[in-house]
PyMOL commands that place a pseudoatom at each C-alpha (Angstrom):
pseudoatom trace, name=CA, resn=UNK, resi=1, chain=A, elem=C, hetatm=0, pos=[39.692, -14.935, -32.452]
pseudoatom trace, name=CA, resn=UNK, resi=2, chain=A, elem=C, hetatm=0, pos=[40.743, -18.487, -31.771]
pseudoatom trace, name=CA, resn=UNK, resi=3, chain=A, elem=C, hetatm=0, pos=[37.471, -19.465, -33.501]
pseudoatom trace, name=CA, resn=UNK, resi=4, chain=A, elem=C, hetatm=0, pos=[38.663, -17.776, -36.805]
pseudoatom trace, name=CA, resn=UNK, resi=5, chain=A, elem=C, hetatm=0, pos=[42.505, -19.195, -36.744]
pseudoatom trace, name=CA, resn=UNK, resi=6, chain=A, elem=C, hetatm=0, pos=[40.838, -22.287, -36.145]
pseudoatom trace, name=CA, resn=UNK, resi=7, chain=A, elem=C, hetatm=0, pos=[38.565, -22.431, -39.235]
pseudoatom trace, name=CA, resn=UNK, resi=8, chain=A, elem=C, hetatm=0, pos=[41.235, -21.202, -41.164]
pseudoatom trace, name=CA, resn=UNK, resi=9, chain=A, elem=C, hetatm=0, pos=[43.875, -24.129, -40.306]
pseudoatom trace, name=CA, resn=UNK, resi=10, chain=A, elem=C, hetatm=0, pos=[40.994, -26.168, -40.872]
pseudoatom trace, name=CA, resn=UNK, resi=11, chain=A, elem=C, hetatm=0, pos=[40.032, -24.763, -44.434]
pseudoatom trace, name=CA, resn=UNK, resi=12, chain=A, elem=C, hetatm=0, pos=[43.554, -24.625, -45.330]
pseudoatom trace, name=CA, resn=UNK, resi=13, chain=A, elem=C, hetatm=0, pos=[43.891, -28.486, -44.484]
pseudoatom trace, name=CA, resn=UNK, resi=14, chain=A, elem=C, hetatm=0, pos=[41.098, -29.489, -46.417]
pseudoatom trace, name=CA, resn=UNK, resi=15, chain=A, elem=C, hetatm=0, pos=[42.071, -27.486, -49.592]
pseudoatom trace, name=CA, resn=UNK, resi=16, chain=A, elem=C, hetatm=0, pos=[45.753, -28.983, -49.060]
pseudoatom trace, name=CA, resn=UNK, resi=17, chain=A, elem=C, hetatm=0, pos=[44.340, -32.629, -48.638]
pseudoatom trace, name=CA, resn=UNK, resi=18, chain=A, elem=C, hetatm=0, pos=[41.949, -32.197, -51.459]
pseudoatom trace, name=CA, resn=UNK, resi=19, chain=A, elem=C, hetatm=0, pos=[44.563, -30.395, -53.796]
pseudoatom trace, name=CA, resn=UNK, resi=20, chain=A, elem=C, hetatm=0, pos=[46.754, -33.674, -52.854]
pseudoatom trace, name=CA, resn=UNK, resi=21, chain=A, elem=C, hetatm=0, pos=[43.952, -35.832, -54.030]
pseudoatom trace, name=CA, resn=UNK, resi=22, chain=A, elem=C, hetatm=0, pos=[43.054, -34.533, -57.111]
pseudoatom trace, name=CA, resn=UNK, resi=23, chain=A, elem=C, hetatm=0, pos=[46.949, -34.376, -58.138]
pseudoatom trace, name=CA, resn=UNK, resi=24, chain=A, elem=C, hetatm=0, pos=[47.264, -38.054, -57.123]
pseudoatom trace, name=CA, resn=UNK, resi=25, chain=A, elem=C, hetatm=0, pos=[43.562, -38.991, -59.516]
pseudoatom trace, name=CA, resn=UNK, resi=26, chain=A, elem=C, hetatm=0, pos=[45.087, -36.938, -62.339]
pseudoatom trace, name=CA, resn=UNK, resi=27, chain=A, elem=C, hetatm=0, pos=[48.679, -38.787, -61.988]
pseudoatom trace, name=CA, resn=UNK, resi=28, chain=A, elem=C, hetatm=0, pos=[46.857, -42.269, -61.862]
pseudoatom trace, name=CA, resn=UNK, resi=29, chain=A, elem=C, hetatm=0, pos=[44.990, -41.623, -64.758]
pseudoatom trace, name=CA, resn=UNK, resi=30, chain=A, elem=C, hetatm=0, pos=[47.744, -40.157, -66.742]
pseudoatom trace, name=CA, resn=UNK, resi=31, chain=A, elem=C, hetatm=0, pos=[49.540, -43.289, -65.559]
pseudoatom trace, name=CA, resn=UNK, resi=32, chain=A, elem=C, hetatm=0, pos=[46.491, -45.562, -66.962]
pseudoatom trace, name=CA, resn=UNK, resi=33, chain=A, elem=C, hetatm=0, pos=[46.380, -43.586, -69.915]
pseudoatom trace, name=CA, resn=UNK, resi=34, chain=A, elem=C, hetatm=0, pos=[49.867, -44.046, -70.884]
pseudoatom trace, name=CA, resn=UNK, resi=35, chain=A, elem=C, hetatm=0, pos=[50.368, -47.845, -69.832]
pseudoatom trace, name=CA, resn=UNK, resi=36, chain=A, elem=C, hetatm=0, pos=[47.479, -48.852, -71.896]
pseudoatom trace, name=CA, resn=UNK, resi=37, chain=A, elem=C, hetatm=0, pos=[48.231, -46.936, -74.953]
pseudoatom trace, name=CA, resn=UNK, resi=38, chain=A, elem=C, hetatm=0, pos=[45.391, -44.272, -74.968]
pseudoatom trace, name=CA, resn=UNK, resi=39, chain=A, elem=C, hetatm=0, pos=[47.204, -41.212, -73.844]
pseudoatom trace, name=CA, resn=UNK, resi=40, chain=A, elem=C, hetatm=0, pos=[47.123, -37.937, -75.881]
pseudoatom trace, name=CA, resn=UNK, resi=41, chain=A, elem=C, hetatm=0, pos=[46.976, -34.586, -75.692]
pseudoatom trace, name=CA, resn=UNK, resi=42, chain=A, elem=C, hetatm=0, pos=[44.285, -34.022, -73.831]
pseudoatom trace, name=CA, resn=UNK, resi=43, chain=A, elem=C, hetatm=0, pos=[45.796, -36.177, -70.929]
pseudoatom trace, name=CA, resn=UNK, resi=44, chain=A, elem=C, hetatm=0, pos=[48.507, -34.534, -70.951]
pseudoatom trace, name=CA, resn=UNK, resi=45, chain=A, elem=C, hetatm=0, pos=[46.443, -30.568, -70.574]
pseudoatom trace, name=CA, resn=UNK, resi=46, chain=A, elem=C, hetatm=0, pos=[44.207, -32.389, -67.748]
pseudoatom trace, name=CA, resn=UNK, resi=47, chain=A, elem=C, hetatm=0, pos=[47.472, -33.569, -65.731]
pseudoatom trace, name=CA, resn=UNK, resi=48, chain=A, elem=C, hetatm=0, pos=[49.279, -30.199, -66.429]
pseudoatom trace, name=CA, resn=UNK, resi=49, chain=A, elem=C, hetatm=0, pos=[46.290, -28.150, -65.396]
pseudoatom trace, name=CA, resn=UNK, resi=50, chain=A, elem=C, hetatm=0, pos=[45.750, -30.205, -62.147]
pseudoatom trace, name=CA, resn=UNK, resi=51, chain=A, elem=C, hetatm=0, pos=[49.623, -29.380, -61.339]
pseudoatom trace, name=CA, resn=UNK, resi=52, chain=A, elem=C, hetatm=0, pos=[49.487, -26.344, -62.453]
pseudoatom trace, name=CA, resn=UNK, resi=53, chain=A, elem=C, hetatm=0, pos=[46.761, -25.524, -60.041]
pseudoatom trace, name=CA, resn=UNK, resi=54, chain=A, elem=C, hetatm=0, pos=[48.399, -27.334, -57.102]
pseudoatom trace, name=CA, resn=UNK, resi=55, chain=A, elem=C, hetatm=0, pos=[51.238, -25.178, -57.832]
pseudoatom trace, name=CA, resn=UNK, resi=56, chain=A, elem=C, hetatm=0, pos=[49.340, -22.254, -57.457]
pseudoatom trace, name=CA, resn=UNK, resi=57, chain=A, elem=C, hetatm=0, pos=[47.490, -23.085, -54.173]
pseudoatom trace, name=CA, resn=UNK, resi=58, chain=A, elem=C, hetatm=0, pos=[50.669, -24.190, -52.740]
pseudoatom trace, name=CA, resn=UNK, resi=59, chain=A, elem=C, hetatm=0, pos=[53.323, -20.829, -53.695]
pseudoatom trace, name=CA, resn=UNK, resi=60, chain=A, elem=C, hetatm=0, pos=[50.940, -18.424, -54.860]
pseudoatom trace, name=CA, resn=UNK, resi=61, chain=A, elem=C, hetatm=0, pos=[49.575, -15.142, -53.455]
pseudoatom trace, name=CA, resn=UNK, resi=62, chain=A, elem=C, hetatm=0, pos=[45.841, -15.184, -52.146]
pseudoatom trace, name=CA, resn=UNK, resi=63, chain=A, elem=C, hetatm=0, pos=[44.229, -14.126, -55.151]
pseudoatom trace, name=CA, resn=UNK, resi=64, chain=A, elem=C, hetatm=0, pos=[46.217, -16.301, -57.152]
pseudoatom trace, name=CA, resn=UNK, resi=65, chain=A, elem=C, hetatm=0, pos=[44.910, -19.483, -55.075]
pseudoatom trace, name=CA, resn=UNK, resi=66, chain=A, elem=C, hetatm=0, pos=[41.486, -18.210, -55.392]
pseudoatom trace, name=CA, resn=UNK, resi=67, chain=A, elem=C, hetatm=0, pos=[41.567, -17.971, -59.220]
pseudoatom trace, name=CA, resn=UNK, resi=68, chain=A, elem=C, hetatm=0, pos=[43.097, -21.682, -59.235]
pseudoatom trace, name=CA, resn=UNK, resi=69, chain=A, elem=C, hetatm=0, pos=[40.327, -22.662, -57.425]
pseudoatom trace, name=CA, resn=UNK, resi=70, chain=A, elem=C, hetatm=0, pos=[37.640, -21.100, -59.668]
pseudoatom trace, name=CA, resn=UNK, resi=71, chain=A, elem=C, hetatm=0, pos=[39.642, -22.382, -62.456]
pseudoatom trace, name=CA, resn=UNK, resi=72, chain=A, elem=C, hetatm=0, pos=[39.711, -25.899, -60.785]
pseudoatom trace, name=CA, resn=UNK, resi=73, chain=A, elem=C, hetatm=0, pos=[36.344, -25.933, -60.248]
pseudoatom trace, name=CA, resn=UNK, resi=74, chain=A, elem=C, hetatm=0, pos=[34.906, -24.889, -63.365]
pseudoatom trace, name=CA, resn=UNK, resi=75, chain=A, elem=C, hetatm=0, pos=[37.618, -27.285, -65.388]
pseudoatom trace, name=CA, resn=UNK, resi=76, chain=A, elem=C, hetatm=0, pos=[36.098, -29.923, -63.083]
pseudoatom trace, name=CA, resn=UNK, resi=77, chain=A, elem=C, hetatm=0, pos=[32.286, -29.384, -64.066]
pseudoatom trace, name=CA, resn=UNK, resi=78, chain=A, elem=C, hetatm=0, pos=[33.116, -29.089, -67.545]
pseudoatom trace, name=CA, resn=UNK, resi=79, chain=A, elem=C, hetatm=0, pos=[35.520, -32.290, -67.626]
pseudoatom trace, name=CA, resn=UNK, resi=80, chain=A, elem=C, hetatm=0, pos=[31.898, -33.869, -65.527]
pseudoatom trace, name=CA, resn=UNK, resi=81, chain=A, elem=C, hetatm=0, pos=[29.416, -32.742, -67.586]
pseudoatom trace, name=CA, resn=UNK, resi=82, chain=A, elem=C, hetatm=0, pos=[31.390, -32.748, -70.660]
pseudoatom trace, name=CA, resn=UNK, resi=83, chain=A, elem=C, hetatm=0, pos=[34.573, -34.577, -70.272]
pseudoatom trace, name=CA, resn=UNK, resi=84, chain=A, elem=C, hetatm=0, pos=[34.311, -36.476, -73.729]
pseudoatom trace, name=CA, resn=UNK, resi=85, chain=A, elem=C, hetatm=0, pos=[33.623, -33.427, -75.979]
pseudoatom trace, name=CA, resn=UNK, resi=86, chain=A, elem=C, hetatm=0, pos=[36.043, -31.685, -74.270]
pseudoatom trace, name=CA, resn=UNK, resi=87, chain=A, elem=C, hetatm=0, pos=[38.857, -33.771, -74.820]
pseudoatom trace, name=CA, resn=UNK, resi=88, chain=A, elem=C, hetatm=0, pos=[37.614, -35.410, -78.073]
pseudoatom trace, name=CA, resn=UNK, resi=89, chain=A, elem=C, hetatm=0, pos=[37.727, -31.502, -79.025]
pseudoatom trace, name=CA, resn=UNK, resi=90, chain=A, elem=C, hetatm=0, pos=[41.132, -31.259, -77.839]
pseudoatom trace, name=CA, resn=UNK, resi=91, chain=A, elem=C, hetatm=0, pos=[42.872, -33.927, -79.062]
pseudoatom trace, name=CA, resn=UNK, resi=92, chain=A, elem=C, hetatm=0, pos=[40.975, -33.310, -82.780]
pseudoatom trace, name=CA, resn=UNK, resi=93, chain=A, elem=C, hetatm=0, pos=[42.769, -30.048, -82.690]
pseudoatom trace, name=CA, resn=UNK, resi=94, chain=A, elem=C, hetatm=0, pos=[46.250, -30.436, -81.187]
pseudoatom trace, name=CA, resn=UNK, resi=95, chain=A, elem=C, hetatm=0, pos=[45.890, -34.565, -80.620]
pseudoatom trace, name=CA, resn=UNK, resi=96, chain=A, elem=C, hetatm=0, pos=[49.289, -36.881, -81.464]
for i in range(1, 96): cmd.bond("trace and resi %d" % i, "trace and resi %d" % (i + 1))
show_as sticks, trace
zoom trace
């Protein structure tokens, strides 16, 4: 039993320190983004979802942190694999 409370403190820590992490990228590039002029909307979705999710891993319910995770995850691969056309798509569409 002391294996399993174990592993879980331990998961939990990770997910905190990495849910830390990607908040603190997504306010540094927001930052950037703003201090050299090339913010728009599309900065403004990727910080909000990146709080957003943080938010929900730290308050919400168990199912609720595992859909912000799946969100997370797949907002992650698609802002990887298609980060430009994503955004470029965004701020076309609802860009200042």
């Amino acid at each position: 039993m002391n294996y399993a409370k174990n592993a879980s403190r331990l998961t939990r820590g990770l997910g905190n320190g990495l849910t830390g992490l990607s908040v603190f990228a997504s306010g540094v590039s927001t930052y950037l983004a703003v201090s050299n002029g090339t913010d728009n909307t599309s900065t403004w979705v990727n910080l909000g979802i990146s709080v957003g999710g943080a938010a929900l891993t730290v308050f919400g319910a168990p199912v609720l942190v595992t859909c912000a995770a799946i969100g997370g995850t797949v907002w992650g691969i698609g802002q990887l694999v298609a980060g430009d056309e994503i955004n470029g798509w965004i701020d076309n569409n609802f860009g200042y």
